[in-house]
C-alpha positions in Angstrom: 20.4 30.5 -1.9 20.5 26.9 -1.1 17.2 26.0 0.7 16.9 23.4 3.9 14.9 20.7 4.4 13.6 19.2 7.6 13.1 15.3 7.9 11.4 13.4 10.4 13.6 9.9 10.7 12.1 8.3 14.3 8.8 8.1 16.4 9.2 6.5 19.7 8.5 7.3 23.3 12.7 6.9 23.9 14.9 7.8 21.6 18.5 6.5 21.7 21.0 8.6 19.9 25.1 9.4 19.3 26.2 12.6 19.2 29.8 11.6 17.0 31.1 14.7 17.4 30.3 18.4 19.1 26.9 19.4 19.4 25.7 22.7 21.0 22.2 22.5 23.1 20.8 24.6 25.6 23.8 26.8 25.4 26.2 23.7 26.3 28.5 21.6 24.1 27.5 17.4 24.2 28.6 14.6 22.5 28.6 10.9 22.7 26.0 8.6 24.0 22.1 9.5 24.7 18.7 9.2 25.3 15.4 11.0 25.3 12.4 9.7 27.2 8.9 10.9 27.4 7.4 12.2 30.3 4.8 14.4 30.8 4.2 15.0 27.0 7.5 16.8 27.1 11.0 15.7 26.7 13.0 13.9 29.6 17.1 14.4 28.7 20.0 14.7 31.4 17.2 15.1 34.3 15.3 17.6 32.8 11.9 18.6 30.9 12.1 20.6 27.8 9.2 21.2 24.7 11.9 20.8 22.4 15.3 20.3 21.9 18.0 21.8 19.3 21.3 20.0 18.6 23.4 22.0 16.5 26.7 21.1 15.0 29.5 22.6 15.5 31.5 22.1 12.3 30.8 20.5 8.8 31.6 17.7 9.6 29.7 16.7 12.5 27.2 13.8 12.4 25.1 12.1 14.8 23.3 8.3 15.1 20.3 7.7 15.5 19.2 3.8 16.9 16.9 1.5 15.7 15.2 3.5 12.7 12.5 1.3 11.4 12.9 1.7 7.7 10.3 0.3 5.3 7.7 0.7 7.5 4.9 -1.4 6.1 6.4 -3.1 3.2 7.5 -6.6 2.9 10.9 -5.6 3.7 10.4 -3.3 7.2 13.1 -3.8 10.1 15.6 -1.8 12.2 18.9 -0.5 11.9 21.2 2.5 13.3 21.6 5.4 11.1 23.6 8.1 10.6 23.3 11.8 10.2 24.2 15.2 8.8 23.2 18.7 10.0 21.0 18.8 13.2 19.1 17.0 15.4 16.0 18.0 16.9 13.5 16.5 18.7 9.7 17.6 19.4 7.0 16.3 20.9 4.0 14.9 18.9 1.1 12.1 18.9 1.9 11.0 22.6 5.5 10.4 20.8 9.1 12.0 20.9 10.3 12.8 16.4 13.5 12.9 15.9 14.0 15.8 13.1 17.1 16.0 11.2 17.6 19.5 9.4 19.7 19.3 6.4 20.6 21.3 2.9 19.2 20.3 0.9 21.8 18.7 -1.6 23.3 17.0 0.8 20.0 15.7 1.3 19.7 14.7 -2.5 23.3 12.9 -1.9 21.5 10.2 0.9 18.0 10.1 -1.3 19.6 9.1 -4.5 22.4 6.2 -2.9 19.3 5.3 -0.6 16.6 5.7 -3.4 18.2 3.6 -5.8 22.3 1.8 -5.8 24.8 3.9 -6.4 26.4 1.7 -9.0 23.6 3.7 -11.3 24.5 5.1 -14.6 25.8 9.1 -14.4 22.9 9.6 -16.3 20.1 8.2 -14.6 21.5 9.3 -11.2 21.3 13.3 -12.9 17.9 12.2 -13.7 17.1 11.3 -10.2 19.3 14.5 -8.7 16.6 16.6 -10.4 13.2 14.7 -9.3 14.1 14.3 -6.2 14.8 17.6 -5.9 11.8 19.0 -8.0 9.5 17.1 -5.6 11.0 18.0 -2.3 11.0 21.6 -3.4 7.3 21.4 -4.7 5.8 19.7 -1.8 7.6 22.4 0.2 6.0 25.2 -1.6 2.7 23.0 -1.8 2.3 22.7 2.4 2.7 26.1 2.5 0.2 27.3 0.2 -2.4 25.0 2.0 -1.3 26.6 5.2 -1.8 29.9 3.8 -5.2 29.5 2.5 -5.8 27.6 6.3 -7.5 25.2 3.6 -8.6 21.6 5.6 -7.0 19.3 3.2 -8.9 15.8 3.1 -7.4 12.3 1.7 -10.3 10.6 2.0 -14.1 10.6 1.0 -16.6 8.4 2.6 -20.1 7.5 2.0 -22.5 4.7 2.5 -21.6 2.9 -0.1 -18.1 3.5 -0.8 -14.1 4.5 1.5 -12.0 6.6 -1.2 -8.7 7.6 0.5 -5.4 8.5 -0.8 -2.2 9.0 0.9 0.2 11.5 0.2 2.6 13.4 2.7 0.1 16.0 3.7 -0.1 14.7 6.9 3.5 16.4 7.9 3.0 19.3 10.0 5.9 19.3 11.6 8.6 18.5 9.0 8.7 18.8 5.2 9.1 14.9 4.7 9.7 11.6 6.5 12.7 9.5 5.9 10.6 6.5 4.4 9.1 5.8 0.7 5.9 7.1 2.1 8.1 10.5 0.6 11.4 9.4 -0.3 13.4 7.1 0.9 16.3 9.0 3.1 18.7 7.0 5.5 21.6 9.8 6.1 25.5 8.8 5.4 24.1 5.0 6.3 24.7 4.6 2.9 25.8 7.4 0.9 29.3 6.2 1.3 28.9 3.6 -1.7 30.4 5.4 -4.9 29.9 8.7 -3.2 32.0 10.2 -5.8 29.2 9.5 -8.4 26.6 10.4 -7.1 28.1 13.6 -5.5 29.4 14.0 -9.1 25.5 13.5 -10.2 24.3 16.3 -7.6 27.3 19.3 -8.4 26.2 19.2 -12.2 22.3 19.7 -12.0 22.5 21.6 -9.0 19.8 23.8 -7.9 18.1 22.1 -10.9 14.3 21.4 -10.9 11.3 20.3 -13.5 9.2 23.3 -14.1 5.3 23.4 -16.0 3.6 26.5 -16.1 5.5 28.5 -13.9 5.5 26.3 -11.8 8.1 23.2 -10.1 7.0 20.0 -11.1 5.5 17.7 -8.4 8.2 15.0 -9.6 6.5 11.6 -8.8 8.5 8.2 -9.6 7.9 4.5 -8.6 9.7 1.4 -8.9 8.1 0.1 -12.5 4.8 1.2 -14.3 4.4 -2.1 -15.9 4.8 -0.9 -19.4 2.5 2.3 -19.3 2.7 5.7 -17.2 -0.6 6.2 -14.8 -1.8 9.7 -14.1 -1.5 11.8 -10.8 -5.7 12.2 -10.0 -5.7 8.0 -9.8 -3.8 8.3 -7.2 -3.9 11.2 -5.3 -6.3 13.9 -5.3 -8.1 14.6 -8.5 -5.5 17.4 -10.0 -4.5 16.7 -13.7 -1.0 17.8 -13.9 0.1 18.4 -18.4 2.9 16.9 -17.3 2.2 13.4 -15.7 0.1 12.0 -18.2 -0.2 8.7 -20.0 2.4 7.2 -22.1 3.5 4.0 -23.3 7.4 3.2 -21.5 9.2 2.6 -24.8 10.1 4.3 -28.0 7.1 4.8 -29.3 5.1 6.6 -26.3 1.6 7.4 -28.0 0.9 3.8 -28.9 -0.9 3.3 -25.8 -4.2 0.4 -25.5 -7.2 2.2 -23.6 -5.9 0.3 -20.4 -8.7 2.0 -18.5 -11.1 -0.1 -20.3 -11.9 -3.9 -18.9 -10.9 -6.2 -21.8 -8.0 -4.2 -22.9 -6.5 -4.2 -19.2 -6.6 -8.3 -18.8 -5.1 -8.4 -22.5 -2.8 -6.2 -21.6 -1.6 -7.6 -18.2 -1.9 -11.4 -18.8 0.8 -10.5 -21.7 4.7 -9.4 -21.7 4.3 -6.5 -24.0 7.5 -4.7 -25.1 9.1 -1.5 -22.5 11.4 -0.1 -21.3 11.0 -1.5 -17.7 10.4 -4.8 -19.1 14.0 -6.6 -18.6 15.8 -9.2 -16.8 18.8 -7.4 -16.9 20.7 -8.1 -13.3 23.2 -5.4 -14.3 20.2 -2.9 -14.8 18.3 -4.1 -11.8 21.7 -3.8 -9.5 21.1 -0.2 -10.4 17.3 0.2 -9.1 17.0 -2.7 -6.4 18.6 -2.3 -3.4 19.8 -5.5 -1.4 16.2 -5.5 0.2 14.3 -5.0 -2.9 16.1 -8.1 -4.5 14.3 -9.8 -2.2 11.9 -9.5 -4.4 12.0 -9.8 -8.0 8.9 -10.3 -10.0 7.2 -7.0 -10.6 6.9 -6.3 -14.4 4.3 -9.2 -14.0 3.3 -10.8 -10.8 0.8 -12.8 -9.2 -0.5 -13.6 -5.3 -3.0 -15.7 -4.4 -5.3 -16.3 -1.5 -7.7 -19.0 -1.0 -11.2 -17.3 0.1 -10.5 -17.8 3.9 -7.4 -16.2 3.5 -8.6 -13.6 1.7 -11.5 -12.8 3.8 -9.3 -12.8 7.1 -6.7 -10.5 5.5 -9.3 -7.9 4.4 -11.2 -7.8 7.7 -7.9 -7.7 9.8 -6.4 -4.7 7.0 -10.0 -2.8 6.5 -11.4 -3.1 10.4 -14.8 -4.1 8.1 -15.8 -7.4 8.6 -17.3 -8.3 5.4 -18.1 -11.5 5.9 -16.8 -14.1 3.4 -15.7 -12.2 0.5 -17.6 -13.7 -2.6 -16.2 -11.2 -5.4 -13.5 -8.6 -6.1 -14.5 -6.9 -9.0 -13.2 -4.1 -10.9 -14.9 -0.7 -11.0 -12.8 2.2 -12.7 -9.3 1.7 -14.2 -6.5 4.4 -14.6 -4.6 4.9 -17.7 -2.0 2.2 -16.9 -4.9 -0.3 -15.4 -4.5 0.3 -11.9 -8.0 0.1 -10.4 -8.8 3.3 -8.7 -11.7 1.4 -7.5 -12.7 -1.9 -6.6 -16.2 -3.6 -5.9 -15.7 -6.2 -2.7 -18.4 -8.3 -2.4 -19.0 -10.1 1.4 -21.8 -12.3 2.8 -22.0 -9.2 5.6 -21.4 -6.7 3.1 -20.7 -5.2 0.0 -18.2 -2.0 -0.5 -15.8 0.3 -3.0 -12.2 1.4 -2.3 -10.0 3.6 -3.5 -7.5 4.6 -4.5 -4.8 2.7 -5.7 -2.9 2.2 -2.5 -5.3 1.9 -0.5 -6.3 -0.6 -2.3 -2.8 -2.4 -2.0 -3.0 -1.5 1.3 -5.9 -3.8 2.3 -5.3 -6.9 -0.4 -1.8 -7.8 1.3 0.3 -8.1 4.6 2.4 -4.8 3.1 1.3 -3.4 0.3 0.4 -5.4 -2.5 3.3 -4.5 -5.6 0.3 -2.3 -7.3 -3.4 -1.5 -8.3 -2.9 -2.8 -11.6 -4.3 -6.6 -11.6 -6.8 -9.0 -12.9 -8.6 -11.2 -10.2 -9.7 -14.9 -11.5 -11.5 -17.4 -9.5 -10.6 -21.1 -9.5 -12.6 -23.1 -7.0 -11.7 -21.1 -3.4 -8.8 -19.4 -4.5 -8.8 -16.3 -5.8 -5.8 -15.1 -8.3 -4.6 -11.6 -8.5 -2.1 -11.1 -11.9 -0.6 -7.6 -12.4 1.4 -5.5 -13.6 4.4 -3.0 -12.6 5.2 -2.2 -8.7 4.2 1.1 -7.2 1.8 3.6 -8.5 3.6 4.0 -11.5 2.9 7.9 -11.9 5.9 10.3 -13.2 9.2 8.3 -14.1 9.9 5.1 -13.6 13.1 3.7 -12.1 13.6 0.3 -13.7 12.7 2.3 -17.3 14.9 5.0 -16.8 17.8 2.7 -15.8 17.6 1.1 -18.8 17.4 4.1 -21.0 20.6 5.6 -19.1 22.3 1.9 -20.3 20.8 2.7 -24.0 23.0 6.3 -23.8 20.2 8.7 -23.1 21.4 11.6 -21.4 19.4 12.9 -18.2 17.3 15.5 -19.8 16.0 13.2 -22.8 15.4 10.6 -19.5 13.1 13.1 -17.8 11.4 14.3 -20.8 10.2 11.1 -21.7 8.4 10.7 -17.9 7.3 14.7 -17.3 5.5 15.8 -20.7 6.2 19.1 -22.3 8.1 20.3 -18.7 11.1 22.1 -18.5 14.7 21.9 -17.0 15.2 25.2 -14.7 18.2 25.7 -12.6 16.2 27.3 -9.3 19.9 28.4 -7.4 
């Protein structure tokens, strides 16, 4: 039976919302126009307090709006738009805030993910590809939050000690919901945009449904970023330190084992201040079109890349991003690679003091505005600027979007896509 899936879209104190067609709540059928206020810590709609609210549709058809969703929150790209719905709406009190929930199937979820996830102007192929990892991860965080529930297990993203901040961020922090609506899960925007070439991509979802990766008994926790830069990292760089068989290194091209030992020093500058071969390595705007949204193509160096900062700018950035005043920062220097050359952890040097981050996006997280395009750089030093070159965007664990686009334009067929990116795992068809 076809599982659902509950997404949190908004946080706000008011929420502003259209009911487009018939709703039931509290026993009574609504529609149109809306609004939600705090008060109280509780819920403040048509003159009364409620804990929570239910809207349920009342046909298949029905769909609701939600105003001013910020999407992109963080990245280079964040602002607001309206959005539009499936399923229901509900709305629960939490963090001083009013979430906005929408409750979904979840292939009609898949249908938003993938046209919001990537264009829907995407290869057959690659979009089949993407049907089943995006499935195969909602499904195993599902089962994953519910296992940590279970054991009533305090799960921890972070380690601190004197000397050293390690802190990963994953979607643990949930309670409420099974995912967000942003790309700190996967990126989910309703019917906003899954009208583009719905027919593909709905064609995509009916022929792998119920589809997932599976390793040892187990659904594969599907992880995917814009473009590792030329080599797959592995999951315990980024996240906690779980080895999964199945998201390991690999080199992005034909010939996966011929991988440098990127998590060694001198191999990773070689390796990053070159253009080696892969399959994420292209200019193609075809190919791209397929990946980059509008907003992405804002941007469009990330195979290779570089930012830099003179050592004001720099030292301002990380104090205001870190809430540690360091001082001037003197040195950045690298402490332990992952197999793609994303630092896990990084040395910063101040004239007030001297500390190690981790992991990889936190890491991003504090060296830019957003989020800097990934861990995997080399930092040189000319007079009071410092230079950060590297490689790939994202955290470039699982498949990679950019490389799998091309290999659905070389003819590969979905399965020989996802085998390439999930080692030795298998293609199960869960319902």
């Amino acid at each position: 039976m076809e599982p659902k899936v509950s997404v949190g879209i908004l946080w706000n104190e008011k929420i502003s919302f259209a009911l487009n067609t018939n709703y039931l709540c509290q026993g009574e059928i609504v529609s149109s126009e809306n609004s939600a206020q705090l008060k109280d810590n509780q819920i403040l709609w048509n003159g009364l307090l409620y804990k929570e609210l239910l809207f349920e549709p009342q046909n298949d058809d029905a769909s609701f709006t939600l105003k001013d969703v910020v999407i992109g929150i963080n990245f280079h790209w964040e602002r607001k738009e309206d959005q539009q719905f499936q399923g229901a709406l509900k709305l629960i009190v939490e963090n001083n805030m009013i979430t906005a929930i929408n409750l979904i199937k979840v292939e009609d979820y898949l249908t938003s993910v993938i046209s919001s996830e990537m264009s829907a102007t995407a290869s057959l192929e690659l979009l089949k590809a993407h049907a089943v990892i995006s499935r195969s991860w909602l499904l195993a965080q599902i089962e994953k939050n519910k296992e940590i529930v279970a054991k009533n297990e305090n799960y921890s993203t972070f380690t601190e000690t004197e000397n050293e901040i390690i802190r990963w961020y994953d979607r643990e922090d949930h309670t409420n919901y099974d995912v967000c609506a942003d790309d700190h899960c996967q990126r989910y925007q309703g019917i906003t945009r899954a009208s583009t070439n719905i027919g593909i991509v709905k064609q995509a979802i009916a022929e792998t449904r119920g589809q997932v990766l599976m390793s040892e008994s187990k659904i594969c926790d599907a992880r995917f970023s814009k473009c590792c830069g030329g080599v797959f990292e592995e999951f315990q760089n980024c996240w906690e330190d779980t080895k999964f068989s199945y998201l390991v290194k690999r080199r992005d091209n034909e010939s996966p084992l011929d991988i440098p030992d990127l998590t060694q020093e001198n191999e990773s500058v070689k390796w990053i201040q070159t253009n080696p071969p892969a399959y994420c390595n292209t200019q193609d705007k075809k190919i791209l079109g397929q990946v980059l949204n509008n907003y992405d193509q804002e941007t469009v160096n990330f195979y290779r890349w570089q930012v830099s900062y003179s050592q004001e700018e720099l030292s301002e950035l990380v104090r205001k991003r870190s809430g540690i005043d360091f001082g001037i920062i003197e040195e950045l220097i690298p402490i332990q690679r992952g197999t793609s050359g994303r630092l896990v952890k990084l040395k910063i040097i101040g004239s007030k003091k001297t500390l190690i981050i981790g992991k990889e996006l936190e890491i991003r997280r504090i060296l830019s505005t957003s989020h800097l395009y990934s861990s995997a750089f080399i930092v040189n030093r000319k007079d009071r600027t410092f230079i950060l070159s590297g490689a790939g965007w994202g955290h470039g664990v699982g498949l990679c979007q950019i490389g799998a686009a091309v290999m659905g334009e070389k003819g590969y067929k979905y399965d020989k896509i996802l085998l390439h990116y999930y080692i030795d795992a298998t293609i199960n068809e869960l319902y």
